[in-house]
C-alpha positions in Angstrom: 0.0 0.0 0.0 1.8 3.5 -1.1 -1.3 6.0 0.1 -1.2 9.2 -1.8 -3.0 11.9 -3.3 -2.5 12.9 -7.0 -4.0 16.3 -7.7 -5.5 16.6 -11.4 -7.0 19.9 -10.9 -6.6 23.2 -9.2 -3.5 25.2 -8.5 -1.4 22.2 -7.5 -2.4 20.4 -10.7 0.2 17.6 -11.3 1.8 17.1 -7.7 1.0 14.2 -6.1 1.3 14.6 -1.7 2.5 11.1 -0.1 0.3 10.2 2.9 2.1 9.8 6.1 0.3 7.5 8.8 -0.6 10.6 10.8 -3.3 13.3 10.1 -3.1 15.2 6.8 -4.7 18.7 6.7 -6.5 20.2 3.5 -7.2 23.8 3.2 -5.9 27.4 2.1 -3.5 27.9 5.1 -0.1 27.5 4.6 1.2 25.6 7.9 -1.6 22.7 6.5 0.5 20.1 4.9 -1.3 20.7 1.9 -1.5 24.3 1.4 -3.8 25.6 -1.7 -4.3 29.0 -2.4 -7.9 29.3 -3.7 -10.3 31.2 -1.9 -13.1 28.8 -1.8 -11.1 26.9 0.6 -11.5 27.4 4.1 -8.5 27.9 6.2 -9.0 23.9 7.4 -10.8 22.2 4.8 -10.4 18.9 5.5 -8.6 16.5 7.0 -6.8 13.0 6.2 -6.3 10.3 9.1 -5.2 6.6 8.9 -7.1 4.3 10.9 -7.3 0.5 11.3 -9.8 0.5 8.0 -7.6 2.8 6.6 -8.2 6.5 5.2 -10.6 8.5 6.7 -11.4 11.6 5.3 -13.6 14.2 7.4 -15.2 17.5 6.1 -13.9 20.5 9.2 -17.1 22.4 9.1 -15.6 23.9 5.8 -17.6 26.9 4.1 -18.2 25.2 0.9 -18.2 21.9 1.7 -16.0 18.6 0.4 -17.5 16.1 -1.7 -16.3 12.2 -2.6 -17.3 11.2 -6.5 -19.0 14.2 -6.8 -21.3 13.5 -3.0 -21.6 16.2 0.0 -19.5 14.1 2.5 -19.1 14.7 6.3 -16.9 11.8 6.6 -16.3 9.1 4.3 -14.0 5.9 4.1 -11.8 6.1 1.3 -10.6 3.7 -1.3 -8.9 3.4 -4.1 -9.9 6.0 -7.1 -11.8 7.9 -4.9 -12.3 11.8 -5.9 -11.8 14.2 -3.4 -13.3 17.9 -4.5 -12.7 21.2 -2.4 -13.0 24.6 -3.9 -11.8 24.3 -7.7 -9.1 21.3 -6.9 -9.7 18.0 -7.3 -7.8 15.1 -5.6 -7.4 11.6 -6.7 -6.6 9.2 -3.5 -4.5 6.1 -4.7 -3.4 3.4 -3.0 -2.2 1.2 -6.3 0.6 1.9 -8.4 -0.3 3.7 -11.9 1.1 5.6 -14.8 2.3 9.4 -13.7 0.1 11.0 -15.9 -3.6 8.5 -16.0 -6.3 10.3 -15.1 -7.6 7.6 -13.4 -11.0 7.6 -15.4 -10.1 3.9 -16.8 -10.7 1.1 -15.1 -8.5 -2.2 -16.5 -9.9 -5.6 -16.2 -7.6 -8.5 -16.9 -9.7 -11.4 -17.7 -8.7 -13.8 -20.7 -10.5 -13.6 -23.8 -11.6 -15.6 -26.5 -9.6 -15.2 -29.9 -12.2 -14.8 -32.7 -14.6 -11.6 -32.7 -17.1 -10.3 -34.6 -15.6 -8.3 -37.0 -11.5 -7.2 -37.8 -10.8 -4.5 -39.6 -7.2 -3.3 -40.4 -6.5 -0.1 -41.6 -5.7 -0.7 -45.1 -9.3 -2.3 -45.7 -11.2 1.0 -44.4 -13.0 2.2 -47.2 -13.0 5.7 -46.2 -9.4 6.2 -46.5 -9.4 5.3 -50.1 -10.0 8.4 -52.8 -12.1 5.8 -55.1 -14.6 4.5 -52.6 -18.5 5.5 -53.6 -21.4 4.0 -52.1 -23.0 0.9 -53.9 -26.9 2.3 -53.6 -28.5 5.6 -53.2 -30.1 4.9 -50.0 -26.4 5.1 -48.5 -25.9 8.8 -49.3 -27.6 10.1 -46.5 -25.3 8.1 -44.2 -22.1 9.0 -46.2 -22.5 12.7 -46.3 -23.0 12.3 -42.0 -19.7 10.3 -41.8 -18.0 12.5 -44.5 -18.8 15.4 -42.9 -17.9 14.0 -39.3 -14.4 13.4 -41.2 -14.1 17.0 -42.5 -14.9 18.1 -39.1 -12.7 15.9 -37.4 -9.3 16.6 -39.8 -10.6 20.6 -39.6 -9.8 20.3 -35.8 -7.1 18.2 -35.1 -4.8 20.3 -36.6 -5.9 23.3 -34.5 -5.6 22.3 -30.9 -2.3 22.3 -29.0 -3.6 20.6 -25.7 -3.8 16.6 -25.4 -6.4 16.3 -22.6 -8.7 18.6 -25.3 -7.9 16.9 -28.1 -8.9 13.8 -26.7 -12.0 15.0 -25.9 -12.6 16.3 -29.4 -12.1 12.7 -30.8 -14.3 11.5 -28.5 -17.0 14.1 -29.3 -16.7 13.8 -32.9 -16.6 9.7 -32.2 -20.2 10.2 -30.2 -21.9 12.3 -32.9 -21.9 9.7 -35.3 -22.1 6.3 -33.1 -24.6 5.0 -30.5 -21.3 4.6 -28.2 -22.8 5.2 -24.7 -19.0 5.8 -23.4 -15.2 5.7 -24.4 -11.5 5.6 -24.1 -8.1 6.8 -25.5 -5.0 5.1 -24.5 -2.1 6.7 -25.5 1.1 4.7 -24.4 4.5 5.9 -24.4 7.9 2.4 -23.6 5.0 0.1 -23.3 2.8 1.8 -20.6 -0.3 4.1 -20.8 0.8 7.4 -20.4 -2.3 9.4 -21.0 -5.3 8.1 -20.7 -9.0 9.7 -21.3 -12.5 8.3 -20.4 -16.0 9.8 -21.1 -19.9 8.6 -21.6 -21.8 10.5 -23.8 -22.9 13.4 -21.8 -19.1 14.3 -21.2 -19.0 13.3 -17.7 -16.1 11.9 -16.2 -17.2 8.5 -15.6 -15.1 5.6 -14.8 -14.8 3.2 -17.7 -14.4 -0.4 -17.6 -11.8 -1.5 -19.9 -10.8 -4.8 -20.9 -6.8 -4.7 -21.1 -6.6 -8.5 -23.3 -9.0 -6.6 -25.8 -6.5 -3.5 -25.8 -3.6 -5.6 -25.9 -4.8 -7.9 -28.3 -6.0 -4.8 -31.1 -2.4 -2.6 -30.9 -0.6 -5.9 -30.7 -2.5 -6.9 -33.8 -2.8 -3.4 -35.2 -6.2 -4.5 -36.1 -10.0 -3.1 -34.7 -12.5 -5.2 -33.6 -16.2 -5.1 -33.2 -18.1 -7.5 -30.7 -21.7 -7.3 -30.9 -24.0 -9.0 -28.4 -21.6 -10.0 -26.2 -24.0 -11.7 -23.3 -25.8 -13.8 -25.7 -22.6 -15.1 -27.3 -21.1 -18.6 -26.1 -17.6 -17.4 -26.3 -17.7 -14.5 -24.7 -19.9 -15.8 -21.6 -16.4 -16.3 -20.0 -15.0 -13.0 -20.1 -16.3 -11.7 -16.8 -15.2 -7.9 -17.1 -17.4 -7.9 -20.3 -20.4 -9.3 -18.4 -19.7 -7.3 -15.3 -19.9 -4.0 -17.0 -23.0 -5.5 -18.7 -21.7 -4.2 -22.3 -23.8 -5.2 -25.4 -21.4 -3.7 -27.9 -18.0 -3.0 -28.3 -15.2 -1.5 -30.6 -12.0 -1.5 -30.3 -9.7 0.6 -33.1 -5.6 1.1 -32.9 -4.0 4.0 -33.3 -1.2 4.1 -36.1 1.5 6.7 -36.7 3.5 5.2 -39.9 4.0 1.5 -38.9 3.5 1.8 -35.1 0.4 1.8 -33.0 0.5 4.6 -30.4 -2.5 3.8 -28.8 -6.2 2.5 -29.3 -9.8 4.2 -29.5 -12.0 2.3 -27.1 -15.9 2.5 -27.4 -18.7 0.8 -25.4 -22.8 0.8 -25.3 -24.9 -0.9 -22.8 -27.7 -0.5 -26.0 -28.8 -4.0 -27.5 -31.2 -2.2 -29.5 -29.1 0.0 -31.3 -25.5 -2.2 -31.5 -22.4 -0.9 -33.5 -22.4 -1.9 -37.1 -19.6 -2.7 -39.7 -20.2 1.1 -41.1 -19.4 2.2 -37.7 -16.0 0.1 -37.0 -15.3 1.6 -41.2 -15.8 5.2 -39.8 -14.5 5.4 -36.3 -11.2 3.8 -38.4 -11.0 6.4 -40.9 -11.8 8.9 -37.9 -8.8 7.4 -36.2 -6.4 7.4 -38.8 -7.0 11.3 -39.2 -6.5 11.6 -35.5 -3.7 9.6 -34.9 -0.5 12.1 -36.1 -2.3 14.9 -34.3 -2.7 12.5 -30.9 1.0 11.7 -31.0 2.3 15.1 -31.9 0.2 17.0 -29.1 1.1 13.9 -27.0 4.9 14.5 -27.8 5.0 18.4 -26.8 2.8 17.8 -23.8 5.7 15.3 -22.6 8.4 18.2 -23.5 6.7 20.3 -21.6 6.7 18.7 -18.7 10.4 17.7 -19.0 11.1 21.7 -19.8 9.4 22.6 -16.9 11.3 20.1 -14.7 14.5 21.2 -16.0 12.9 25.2 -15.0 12.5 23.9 -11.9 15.4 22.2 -11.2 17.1 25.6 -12.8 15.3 27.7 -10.8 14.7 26.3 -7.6 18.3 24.3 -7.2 21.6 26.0 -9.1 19.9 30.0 -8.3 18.6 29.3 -4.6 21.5 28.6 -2.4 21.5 27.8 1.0 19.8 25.2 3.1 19.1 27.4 6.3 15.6 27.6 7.6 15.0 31.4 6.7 15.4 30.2 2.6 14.0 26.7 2.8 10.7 28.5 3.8 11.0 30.9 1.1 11.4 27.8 -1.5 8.7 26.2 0.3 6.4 29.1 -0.2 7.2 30.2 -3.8 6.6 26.4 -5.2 3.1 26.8 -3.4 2.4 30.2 -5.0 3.9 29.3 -8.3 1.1 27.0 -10.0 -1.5 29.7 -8.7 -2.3 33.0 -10.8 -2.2 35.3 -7.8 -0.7 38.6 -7.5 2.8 38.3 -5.3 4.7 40.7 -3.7 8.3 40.1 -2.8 9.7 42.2 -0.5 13.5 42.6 1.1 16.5 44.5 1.0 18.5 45.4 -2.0 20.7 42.4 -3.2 18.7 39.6 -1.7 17.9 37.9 -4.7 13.9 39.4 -5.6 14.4 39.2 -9.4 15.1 35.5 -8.9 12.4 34.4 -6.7 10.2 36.4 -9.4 11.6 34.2 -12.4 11.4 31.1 -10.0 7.9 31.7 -9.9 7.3 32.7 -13.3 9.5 29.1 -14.5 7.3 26.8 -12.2 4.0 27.6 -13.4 1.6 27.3 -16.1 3.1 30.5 -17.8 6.4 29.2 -17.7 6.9 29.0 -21.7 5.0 32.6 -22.0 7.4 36.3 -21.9 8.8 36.9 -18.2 8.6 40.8 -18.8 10.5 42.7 -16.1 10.2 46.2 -15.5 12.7 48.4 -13.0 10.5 51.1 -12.0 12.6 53.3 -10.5 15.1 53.4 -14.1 12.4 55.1 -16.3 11.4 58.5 -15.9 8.0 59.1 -14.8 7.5 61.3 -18.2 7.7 58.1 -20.0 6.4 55.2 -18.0 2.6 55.3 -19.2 3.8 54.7 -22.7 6.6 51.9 -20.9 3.4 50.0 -19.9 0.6 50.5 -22.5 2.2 51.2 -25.5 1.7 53.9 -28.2 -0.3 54.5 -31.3 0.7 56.2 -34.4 0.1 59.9 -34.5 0.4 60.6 -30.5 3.5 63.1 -31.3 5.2 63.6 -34.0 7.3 60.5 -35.9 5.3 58.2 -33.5 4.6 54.6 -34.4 2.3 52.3 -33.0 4.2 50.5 -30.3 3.4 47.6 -28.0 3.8 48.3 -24.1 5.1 46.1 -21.6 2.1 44.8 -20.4 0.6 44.1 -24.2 4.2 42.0 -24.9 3.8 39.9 -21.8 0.4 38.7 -22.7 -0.4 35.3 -21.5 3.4 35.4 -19.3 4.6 37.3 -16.5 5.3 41.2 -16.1 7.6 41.9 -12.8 7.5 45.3 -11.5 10.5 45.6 -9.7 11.1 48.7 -7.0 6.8 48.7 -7.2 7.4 51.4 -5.0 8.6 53.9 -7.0 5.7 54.1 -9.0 3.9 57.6 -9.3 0.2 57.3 -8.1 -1.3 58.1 -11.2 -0.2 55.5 -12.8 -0.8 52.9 -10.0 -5.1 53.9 -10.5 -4.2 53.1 -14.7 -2.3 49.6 -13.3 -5.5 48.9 -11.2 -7.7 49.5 -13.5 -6.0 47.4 -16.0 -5.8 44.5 -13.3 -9.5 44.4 -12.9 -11.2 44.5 -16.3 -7.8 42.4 -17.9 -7.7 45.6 -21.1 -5.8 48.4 -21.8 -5.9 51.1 -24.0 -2.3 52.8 -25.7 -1.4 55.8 -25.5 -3.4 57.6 -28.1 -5.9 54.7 -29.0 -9.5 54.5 -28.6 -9.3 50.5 -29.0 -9.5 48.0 -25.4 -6.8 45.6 -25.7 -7.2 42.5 -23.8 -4.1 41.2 -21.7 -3.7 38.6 -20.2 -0.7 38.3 -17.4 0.2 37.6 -13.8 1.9 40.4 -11.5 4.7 40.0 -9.5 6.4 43.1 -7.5 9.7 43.8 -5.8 10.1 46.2 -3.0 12.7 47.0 -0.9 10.2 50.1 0.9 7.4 49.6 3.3 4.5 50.1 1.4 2.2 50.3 4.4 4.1 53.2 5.6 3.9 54.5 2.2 0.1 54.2 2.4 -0.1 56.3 5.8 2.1 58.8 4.0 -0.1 59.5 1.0 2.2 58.1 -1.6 1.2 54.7 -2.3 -2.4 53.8 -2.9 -3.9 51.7 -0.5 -6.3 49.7 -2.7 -3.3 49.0 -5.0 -1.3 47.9 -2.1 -4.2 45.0 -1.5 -4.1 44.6 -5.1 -0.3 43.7 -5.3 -0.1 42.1 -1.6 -2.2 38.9 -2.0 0.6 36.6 -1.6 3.3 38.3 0.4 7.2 36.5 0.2 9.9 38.0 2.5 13.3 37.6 1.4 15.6 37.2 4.4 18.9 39.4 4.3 21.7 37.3 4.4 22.8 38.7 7.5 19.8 36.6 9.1 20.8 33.2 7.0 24.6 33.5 7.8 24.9 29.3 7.4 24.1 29.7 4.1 27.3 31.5 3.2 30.0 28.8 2.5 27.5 27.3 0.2 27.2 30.6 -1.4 30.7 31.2 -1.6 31.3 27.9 -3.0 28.6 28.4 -5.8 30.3 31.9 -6.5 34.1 30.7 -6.8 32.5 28.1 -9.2 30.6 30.3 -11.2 33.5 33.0 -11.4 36.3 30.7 -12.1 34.6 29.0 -15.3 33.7 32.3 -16.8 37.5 33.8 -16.1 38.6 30.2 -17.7 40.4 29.4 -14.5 40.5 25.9 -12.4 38.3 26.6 -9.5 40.2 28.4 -6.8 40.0 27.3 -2.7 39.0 29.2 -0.2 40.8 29.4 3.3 39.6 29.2 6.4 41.2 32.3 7.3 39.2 33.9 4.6 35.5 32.2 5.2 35.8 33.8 8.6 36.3 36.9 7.4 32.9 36.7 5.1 31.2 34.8 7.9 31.8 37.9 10.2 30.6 40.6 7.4 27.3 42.0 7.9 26.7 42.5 3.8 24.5 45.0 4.0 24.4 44.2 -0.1 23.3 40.9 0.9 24.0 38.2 -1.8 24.3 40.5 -4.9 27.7 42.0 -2.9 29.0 38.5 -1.7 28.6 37.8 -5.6 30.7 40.7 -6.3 33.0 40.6 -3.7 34.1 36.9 -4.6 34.2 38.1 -8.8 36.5 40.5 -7.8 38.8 38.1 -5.6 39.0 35.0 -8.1 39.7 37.7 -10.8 42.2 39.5 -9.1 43.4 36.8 -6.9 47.2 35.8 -7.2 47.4 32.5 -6.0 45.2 29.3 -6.3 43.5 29.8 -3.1 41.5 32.7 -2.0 42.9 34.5 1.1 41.6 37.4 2.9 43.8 40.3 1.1 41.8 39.8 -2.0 38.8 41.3 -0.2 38.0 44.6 0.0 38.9 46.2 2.9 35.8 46.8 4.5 35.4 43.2 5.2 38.3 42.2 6.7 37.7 45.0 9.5 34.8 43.0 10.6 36.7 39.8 11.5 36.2 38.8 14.5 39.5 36.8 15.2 41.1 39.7 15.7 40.8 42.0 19.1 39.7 45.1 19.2 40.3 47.8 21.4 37.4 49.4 22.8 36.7 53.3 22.1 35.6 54.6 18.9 35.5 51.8 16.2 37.0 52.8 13.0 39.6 55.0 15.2 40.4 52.0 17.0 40.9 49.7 14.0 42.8 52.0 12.2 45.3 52.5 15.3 45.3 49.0 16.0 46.3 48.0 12.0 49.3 50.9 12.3 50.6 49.4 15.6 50.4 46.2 14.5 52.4 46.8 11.2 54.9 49.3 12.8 55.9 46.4 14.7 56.2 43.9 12.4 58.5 46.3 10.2 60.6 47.1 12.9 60.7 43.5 14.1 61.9 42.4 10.6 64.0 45.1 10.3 62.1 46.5 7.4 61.8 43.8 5.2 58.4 43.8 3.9 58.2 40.1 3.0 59.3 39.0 6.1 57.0 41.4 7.8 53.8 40.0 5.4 55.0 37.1 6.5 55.0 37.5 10.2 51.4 39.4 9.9 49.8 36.6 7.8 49.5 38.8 4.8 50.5 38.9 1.4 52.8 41.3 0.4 50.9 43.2 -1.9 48.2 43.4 0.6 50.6 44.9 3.0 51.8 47.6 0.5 48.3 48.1 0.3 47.5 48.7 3.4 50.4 50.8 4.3 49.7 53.2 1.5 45.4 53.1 2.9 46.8 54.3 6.2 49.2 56.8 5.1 52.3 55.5 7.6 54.9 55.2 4.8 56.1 58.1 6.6 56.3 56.8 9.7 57.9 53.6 8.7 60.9 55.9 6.7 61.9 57.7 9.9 61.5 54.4 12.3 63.3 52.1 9.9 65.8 51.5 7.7 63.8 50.0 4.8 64.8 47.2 2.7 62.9 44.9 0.2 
């Protein structure tokens, strides 16, 4: 037993949440263990508990209610294939092993079945697919034109829709119109295991169907459709107890080819005995099928890239840009994977440097937008003169040697637009952004015409916007607008731990793009960061180590390739009380006045003594202006 919930709908579409033997909590809060952000949740939806019988699920006096298979439930027992619906998400509870992406609409039965049947058909004997066929008698032309013009509609379709799960559908629509099927299948199978799978009846619910895997097995082994007919009443089939239990009268079965391989099969059932399948049916779902069958692989082929592209985003995103395993960014992670899938409105805020623009792209590159423009927009770098026409664009005539000119927002339709330093924006044009985010339009600069966008916002801030508010310079409705799902980005003062794996990331980075081996780090050196407050955060650790491995001498990184300012802060060394940066800087000129003397002003032996390169000495002698000092103290030699 693996217990688990796959979620085929809703903003966690896709994830699937492993059951533990405890209590699992449902709802839109995020300390449940599974948080979704839809606001017909309630804060506790529902909750998850094992019990001797095994899952349980109870309903926590929610506002709108959970049902099981489409049922109000209070509490409820679950099994296997059982639907869980709350709010606009729906949850599939599994206990079996399946295929990653089955909708679980199919049910397989396994019994043996008889080798003849009814009718075969392969697809070089349907007569539709051949230019010369012609009906024999007159009284067929009624029927042909129907099944011609279900073809025509079918091969007028296929080639216009980019999504599998509605493209399936559309077979099976167009498979309905012109058969008495009461319900149906695809199978689509990718290295020998059903990798999409579809099921409706003929009013387009989601229905489980039963399907008989020998039958399914036996017509894409065979390459070759079948039609049963009667199937009680017929000796042979009396056996096959799937087929009696589902108390089918008709059946047809029809493969799937793409050049000389079957890619799936077309699976088509009726409970009718009145109105049974006939040969002109098995001719015409196999002509329909042929048509189909490029388009169903295609589609089926991109929707598999897709998912690999946004794995590889995530990986990209989430693992290589994210560094650090520290409590402070592992909720940050945790929260922007939850917020990704959603369309809210999120607003990021924290100090300059902490890494805003790339919590913004991780959560443009883990959802549904992921292969639509990520537009980014620095608000505080374009003049407010010229920021209307930034975001909506111009038309042709506005001033003089203007041409019409998409905005911002009109390029990121169907992505992402970031608005970083949100702040900075003047207040007339935060009303224009509001109204834009309400009615989903805009009109250029100049135009007359509504243009309808379609994008998710995400804003930086490094400014408290609520203070903002109080002050009269930030809008307050806008402020609600934007602040729906809030991320804080720690300063990396507050996530120290996290800075030898940052280091380590930055060295690597650095050193490839310099062409150099990857340089070490001492532990002289590491302390020195560690001690830092980096009031740039991780944009000036980056720079800080760019700057060492480039102008670094040696193969390891020590402490006098830093900037000065960071090597005052270590905290191995002790320093005097009084006034601080009168304190260091007497301390450092004591310190070296001593060593010179001592070494009888040899500089190398001095940089030696001290710990310190000699070019950092010279460095440092020349910062604190002694050279004068050390002349009339000491004979100097090199």
């Amino acid at each position: 037993m693996n217990p688990r919930l796959r979620i085929i709908a809703g903003p966690l579409k896709n994830q699937v949440v492993e059951l533990p033997a405890g209590e699992v909590l449902v709802g839109r809060d995020g300390a449940n263990q599974v948080a979704i952000v839809d606001p017909a949740l309630s804060r506790r939806h529902c909750a998850l508990s094992f019990e001797e019988g095994g899952y349980r699920l109870r309903d926590l006096a929610s506002r709108n209610g959970t049902l099981v298979n489409g049922a109000l439930i209070k509490e409820h027992l679950l099994k296997h294939g059982d639907r869980i619906a709350v709010g606009d998400s729906l949850l599939l509870f599994l206990t079996q092993e399946d295929s990653p992406e089955q909708t679980g609409t199919i049910e397989f039965d396994d019994d043996s079945l008889p080798m003849q049947a009814t009718v075969h058909l392969r697809p070089e004997d349907a007569l539709y697919l051949h230019p010369e066929f012609a009906p024999q008698e007159d009284s067929a032309s009624a029927s042909l034109s129907r099944n011609l013009n279900a073809l025509l509609k079918i091969s007028q379709s296929v080639n216009s829709i980019h999504d599998l799960r509605e493209l399936q559908e559309q077979v099976l629509q167009s498979v309905f119109e012109v058969t008495p099927a009461e319900e149906g299948a695809i199978l689509l199978e990718r290295h020998g295991e059903f990798t999409s799978t579809l099921a409706r009846d003929q009013q387009g619910s989601e229905a489980p169907v039963r399907v008989s895997r020998t039958i399914v097995q036996q017509v894409m082994k065979q390459g070759v459709a079948m039609l049963l007919n009667d199937v009680p009443n017929q000796g042979d089939y009396r056996s096959v107890k799937s087929l009696v239990a589902s108390e089918v009268r008709s059946l047809l079965c029809v493969p799937l080819h793409v050049m000389e391989r079957v890619i799936g099969c077309i699976y088509l059932g009726s409970r009718n005995s009145y109105i049974p399948f006939t040969e002109d049916h098995l001719q015409l779902v196999t002509a329909l099928a042929a048509i189909a069958s490029v388009a169903l692989e295609n589609v089926h082929q991109i929707e598999w890239l897709r998912q690999e592209n946004r794995r590889l985003n995530s990986e990209i995103n989430l693992d290589h840009e994210f560094k650090g395993t520290s409590q402070a960014m592992q909720e940050v992670l945790q929260l922007i994977s939850r917020a990704a899938p959603a369309d809210s409105t999120v607003l990021i805020r924290g100090e300059s440097g902490t890494g805003k623009e790339l919590a913004a792209r991780a959560i443009h590159g883990n959802s549904r937008r992921s292969e639509k423009p990520f537009v980014a927009v620095n608000c505080a770098a374009i003049p407010d003169t010229l920021l209307e026409a930034e975001f909506f664009g111009v038309e042709k005539g506005i001033y003089t040697g203007a041409v019409p000119r998409k905005g911002k927002l009109e390029v990121a339709h169907g992505g992402t637009v970031f608005l970083d330093e949100v702040g900075e924006l003047p207040v007339g044009l935060q009303a224009k952004l509001l109204r834009v985010l309400a009615e989903r339009e805009l009109v250029r600069l100049g135009g007359t015409r509504n243009i309808p966008v379609d994008i998710r916002l995400v804003t930086a801030t490094n400014r408290n916007l609520k203070e903002a508010v109080k002050a009269g310079t930030f809008r307050e409705d806008f402020f609600h607008r934007l602040n729906v799902i809030p991320v804080n980005m720690p300063a990396l003062r507050d996530h120290k731990q996290d800075i030898p794996e940052l280091v380590e990331h930055f060295v690597k980075k650095h050193s490839a793009k310099c062409g150099q081996s990857k340089k070490l780090v001492s532990s002289a050196t590491l302390s020195c960061l560690m001690s830092y407050d980096w009031p740039g955060n991780v944009r000036e650790l980056e720079n800080a180590i760019e700057r060492a491995v480039v102008l670094g001498v040696g193969d390891t990184l020590l402490p006098e390739d830093f900037p000065e300012q960071i090597l005052e802060h270590d905290g191995s060394a002790q320093i005097p009380s009084g006034k601080y940066h009168g304190s260091v800087q007497e301390y450092k000129k004591k310190l070296i006045l001593n060593a010179i003397r001592e070494s009888g002003g040899k500089y190398a032996d001095a940089a030696k003594a001290l710990g310190l390169h000699p070019n950092y000495l010279h460095r440092l002698i020349r910062n604190l202006n002694i050279k004068g000092e050390i002349e009339g103290s000491v004979s100097l030699r090199a």
